[in-house]
C-alpha positions as CSV (number, residue, x, y, z in Angstrom):
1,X,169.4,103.9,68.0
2,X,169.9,100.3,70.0
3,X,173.1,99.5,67.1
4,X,174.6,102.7,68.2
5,X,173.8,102.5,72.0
6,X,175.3,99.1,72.2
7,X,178.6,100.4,70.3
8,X,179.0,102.7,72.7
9,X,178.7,100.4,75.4
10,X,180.6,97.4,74.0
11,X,183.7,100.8,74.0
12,X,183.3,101.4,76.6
13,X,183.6,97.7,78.4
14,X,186.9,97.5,75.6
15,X,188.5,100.7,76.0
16,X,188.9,100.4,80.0
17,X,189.6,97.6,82.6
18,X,186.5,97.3,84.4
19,X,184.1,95.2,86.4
20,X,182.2,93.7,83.4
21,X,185.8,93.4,81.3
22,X,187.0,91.0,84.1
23,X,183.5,89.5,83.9
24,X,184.2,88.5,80.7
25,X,187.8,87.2,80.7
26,X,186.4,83.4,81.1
27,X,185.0,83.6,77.5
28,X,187.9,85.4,76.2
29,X,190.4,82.4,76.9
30,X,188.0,79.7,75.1
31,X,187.8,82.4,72.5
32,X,191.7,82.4,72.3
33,X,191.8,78.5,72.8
34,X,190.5,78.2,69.6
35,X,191.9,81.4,67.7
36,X,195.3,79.3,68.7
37,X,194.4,76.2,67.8
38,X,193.5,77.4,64.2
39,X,196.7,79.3,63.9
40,X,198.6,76.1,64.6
41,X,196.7,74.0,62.3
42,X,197.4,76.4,59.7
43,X,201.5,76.1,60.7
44,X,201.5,72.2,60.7
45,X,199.6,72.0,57.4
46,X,196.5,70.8,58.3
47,X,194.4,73.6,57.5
48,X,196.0,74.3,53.6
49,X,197.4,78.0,52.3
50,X,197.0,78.3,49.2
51,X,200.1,80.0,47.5
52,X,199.5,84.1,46.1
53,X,199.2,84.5,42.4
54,X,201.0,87.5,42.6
55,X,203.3,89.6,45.2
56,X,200.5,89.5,48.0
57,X,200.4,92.5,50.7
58,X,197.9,92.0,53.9
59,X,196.5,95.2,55.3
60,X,194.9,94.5,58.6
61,X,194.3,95.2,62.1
62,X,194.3,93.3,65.7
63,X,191.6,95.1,67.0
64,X,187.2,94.7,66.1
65,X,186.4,97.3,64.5
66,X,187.9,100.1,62.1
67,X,191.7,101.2,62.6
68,X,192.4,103.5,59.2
69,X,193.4,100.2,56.9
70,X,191.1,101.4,54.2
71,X,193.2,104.9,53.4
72,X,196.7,103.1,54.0
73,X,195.0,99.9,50.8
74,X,194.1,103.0,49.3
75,X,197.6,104.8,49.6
76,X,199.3,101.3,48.7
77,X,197.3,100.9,45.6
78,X,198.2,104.6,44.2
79,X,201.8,104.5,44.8
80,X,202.3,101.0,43.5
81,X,200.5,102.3,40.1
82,X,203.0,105.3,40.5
83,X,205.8,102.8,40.5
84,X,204.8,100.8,37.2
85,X,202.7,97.6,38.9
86,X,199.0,96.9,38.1
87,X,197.6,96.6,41.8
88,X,194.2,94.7,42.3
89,X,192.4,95.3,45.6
90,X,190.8,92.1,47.0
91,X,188.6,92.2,50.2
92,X,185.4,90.5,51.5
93,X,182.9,93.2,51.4
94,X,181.7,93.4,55.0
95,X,177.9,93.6,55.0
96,X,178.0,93.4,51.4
97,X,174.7,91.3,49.5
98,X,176.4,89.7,46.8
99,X,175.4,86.0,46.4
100,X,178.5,84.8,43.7
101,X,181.7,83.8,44.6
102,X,183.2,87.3,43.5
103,X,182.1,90.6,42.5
104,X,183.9,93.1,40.6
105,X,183.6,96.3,42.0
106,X,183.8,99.7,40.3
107,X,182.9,103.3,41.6
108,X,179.1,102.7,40.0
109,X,179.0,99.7,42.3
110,X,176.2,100.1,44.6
111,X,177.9,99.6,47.8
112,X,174.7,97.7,49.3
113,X,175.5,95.0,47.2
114,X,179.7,94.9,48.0
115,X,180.2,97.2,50.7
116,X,181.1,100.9,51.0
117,X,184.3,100.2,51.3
118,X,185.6,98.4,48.3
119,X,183.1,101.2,46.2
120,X,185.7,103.8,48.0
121,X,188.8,102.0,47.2
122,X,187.7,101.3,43.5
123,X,186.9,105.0,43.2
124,X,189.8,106.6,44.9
125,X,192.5,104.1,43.2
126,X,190.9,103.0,39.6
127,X,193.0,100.2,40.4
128,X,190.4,96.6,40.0
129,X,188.8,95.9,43.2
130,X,186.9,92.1,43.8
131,X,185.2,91.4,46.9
132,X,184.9,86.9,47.9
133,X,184.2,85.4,50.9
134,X,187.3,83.7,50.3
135,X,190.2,85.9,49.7
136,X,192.4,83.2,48.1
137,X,189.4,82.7,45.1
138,X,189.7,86.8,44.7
139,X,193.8,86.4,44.5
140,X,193.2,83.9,42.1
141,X,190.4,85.7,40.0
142,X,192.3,89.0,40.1
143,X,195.5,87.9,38.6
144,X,193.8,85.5,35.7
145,X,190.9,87.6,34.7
146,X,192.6,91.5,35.8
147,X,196.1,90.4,35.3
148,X,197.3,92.1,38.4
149,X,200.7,91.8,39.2
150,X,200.5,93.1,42.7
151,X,197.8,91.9,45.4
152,X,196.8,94.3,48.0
153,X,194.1,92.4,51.0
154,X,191.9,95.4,52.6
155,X,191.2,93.2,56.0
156,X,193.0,89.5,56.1
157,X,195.4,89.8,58.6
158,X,193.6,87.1,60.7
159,X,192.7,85.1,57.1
160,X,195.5,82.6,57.1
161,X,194.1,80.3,54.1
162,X,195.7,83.0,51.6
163,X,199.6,82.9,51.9
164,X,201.3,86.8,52.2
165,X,204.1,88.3,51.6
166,X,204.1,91.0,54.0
167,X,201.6,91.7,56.5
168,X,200.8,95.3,57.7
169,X,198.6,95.7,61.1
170,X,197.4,99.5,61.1
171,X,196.3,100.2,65.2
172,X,194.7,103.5,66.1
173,X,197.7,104.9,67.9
174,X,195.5,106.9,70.0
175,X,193.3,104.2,71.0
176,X,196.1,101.6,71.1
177,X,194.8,98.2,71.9
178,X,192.0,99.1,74.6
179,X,192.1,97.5,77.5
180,X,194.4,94.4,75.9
181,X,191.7,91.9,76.4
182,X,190.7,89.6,73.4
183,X,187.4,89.5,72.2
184,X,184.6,89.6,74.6
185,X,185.8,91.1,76.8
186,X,188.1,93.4,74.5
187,X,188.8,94.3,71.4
188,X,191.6,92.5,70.2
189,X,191.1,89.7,67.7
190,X,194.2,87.4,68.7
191,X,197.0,87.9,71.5
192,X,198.6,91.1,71.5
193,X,202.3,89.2,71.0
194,X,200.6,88.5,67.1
195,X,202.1,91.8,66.2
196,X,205.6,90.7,66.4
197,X,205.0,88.2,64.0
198,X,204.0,91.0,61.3
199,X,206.7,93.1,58.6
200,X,204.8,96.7,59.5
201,X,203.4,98.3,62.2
202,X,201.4,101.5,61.4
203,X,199.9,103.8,64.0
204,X,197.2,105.9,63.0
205,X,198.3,109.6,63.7
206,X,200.9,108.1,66.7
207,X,203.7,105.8,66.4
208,X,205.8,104.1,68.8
209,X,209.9,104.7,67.8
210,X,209.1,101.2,66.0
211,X,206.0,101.9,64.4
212,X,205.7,103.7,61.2
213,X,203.3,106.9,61.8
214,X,200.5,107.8,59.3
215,X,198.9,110.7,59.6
216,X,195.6,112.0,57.5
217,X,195.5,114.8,54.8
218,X,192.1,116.7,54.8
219,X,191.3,118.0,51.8
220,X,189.0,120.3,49.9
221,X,184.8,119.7,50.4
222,X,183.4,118.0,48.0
223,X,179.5,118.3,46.4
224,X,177.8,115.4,46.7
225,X,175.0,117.2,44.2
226,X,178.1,118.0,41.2
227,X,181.2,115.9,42.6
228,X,183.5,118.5,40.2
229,X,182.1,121.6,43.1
230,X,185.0,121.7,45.0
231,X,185.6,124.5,48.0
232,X,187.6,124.9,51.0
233,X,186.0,123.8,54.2
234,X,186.3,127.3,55.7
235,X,184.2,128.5,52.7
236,X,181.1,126.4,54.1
237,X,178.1,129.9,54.5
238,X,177.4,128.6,57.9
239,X,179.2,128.1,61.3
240,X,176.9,126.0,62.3
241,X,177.1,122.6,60.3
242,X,175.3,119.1,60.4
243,X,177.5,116.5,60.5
244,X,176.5,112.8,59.7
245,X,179.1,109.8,60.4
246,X,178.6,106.4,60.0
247,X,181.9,105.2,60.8
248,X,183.9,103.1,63.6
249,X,185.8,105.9,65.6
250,X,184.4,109.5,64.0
251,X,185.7,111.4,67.0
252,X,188.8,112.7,65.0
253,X,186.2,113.7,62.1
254,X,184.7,115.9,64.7
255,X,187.6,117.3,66.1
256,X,189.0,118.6,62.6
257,X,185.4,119.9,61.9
258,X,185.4,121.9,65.5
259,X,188.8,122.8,64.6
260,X,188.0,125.1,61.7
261,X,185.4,126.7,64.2
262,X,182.4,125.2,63.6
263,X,179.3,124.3,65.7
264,X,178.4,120.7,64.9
265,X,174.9,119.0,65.1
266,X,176.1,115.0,65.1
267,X,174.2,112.5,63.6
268,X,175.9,109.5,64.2
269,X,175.3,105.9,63.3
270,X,177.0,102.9,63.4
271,X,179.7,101.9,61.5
272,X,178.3,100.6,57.5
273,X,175.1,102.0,58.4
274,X,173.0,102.3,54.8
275,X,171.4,105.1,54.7
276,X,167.8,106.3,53.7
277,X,166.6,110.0,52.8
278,X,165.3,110.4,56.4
279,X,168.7,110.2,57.8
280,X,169.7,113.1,56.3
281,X,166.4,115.4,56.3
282,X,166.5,118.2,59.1
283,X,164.3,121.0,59.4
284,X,167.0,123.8,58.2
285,X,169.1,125.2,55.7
286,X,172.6,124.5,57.7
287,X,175.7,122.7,55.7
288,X,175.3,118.6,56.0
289,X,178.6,117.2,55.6
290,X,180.0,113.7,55.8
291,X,183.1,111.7,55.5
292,X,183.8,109.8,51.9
293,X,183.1,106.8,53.5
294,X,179.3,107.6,54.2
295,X,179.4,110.4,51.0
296,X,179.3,106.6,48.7
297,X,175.9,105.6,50.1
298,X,174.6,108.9,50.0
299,X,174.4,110.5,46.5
300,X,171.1,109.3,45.2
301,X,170.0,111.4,47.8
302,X,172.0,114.5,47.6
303,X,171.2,118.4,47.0
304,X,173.3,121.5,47.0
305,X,174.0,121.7,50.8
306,X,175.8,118.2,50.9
307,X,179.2,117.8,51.1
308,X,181.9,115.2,52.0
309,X,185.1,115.9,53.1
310,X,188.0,113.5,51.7
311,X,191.1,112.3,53.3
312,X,193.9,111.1,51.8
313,X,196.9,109.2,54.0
314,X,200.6,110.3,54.7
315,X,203.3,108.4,55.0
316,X,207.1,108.5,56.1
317,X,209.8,107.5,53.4
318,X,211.0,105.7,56.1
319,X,208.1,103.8,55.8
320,X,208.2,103.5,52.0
321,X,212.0,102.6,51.9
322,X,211.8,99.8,54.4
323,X,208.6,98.5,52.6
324,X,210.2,98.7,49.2
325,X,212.8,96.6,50.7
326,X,210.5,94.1,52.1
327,X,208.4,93.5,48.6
328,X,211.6,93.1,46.9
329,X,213.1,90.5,49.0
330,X,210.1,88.7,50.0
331,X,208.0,88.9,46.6
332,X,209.5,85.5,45.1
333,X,208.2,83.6,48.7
């Protein structure tokens, strides 16, 4: 409960300019002091880059915390397959155990040991998926050992030691960029003039005229108990419905859910929260359901009234024409 408290304070201190932001401004300018002075011995050569293996596309954000990169990797991977390229996912596996300098991840991958999310790529893509705390050893390993011909980073954007071909930054267009502080005192990992250095600028269900907009497909309810029980959500035998959430910003989850007319009893825990059987125990016989994200940590605990609902990502062919044009004129340097 004190995790989950103190994220909704720290979003509350981010997402508005307030007493305590202002408070905090003094630590935000050593924090950009040095952010800076990295970037710039990363220009001059100081600091090396090692070269991509392969075509290299960054997927990240500016802000702390989750923006939607995870479904746009996951819509990249698919539609790069589509289009005749062996994509390999590489990421560091936040919060993930792993003690070697790489670990393959598959959709059998316990996501305590590499994270939720690379399990969720690996099993929504097929594509290879290695987690490293240094993303330039997974570039490397992916191409040798997986012979990927295409590198797609989940996170990285701030990871300068692995050279890119295009950079994406994915922002909540809803939420924007809070209150346009950097970190403490807001959300944003580097100046906010960072994203006109990037290729593509995605806003999660809003866009600006020079944003691309991505919007998210909800699909069918899924059984966590037999994963081939499919249904559509309006089928669920209850209008009241327990909803569990361990994600960064679940207030879209809810407003879908309360869309289709349901009450919902929240449970809502931090963002990568692992899960134990108690978390998802209550005292009647109401519909649990949770997003895919959670619905990876979940099944060895799973009966007949659990269900996930899956999202998938839309995107403009604006969006896929201008990065088709991108890859192909940027993918020899």
């Amino acid at each position: 409960m004190f995790k989950l408290f103190l994220k909704i304070l720290i979003e509350k201190i981010w997402y508005s300019k307030n007493f305590i932001s202002f408070l905090l401004l003094p630590l935000s300018w050593i924090y950009i002091f040095f952010v800076e002075l990295r970037l710039k011995l990363y220009q001059f050569g100081i600091f090396p880059i090692n070269k991509s293996y392969a075509p290299t596309i960054i997927v990240g954000n500016m802000v702390a915390g989750g923006t939607g990169k995870t479904p746009l990797v996951i819509w990249l991977a698919c539609y790069y397959k589509e289009q005749g390229f062996f994509p390999g996912v590489i990421s560091k596996g936040y919060k993930g155990r792993y003690t070697t300098n790489t670990q393959f991840v598959d959709s059998n991958t316990d996501p305590i040991l590499v994270g939720d999310e690379p399990v969720l790529i690996a099993k929504k893509t097929k594509c290879p998926v290695l987690v490293g705390n240094k993303r330039s050893t997974a570039a490397k390993e992916i191409v040798e050992k997986y012979k990927c011909n295409l590198i797609i980073s989940d996170d990285g954007l701030q990871h300068y030691s692995l050279a890119r071909n295009i950079e994406i930054a994915v922002i909540d267009g809803q939420r924007r960029l809070g209150n346009g502080f950097c970190i403490p005192a807001g959300p944003l990992r580097e100046l906010k003039s960072r994203l006109d250095s990037v290729d593509l600028v995605v806003g999660k269900y809003l866009a600006k005229k020079s944003e691309y907009k991505m919007e998210y497909i909800y699909n069918d309810l899924v059984s966590l108990n037999n994963p081939k029980d499919k249904m559509p959500i309006s089928d669920l035998d209850s209008k009241k419905i327990h909803v569990v959430s361990g994600i960064s910003n679940p207030q879209s989850f809810y407003s879908y859910l309360r869309s289709q007319n349901y009450e919902l009893l929240i449970h809502e825990y931090p963002d990568h929260h692992i899960y134990n059987e108690n978390d998802l125990e209550f005292d009647d016989d109401f519909p649990v359901v949770m997003t895919e994200k959670d619905a990876v940590k979940c099944f060895k605990y799973s009966n007949e009234r659990y269900w996930y609902l899956p999202i998938s990502a839309k995107l403009s062919e604006r969006f896929t024409l201008d990065l088709n044009e991108l890859l192909e004129r940027n993918k020899y340097g």
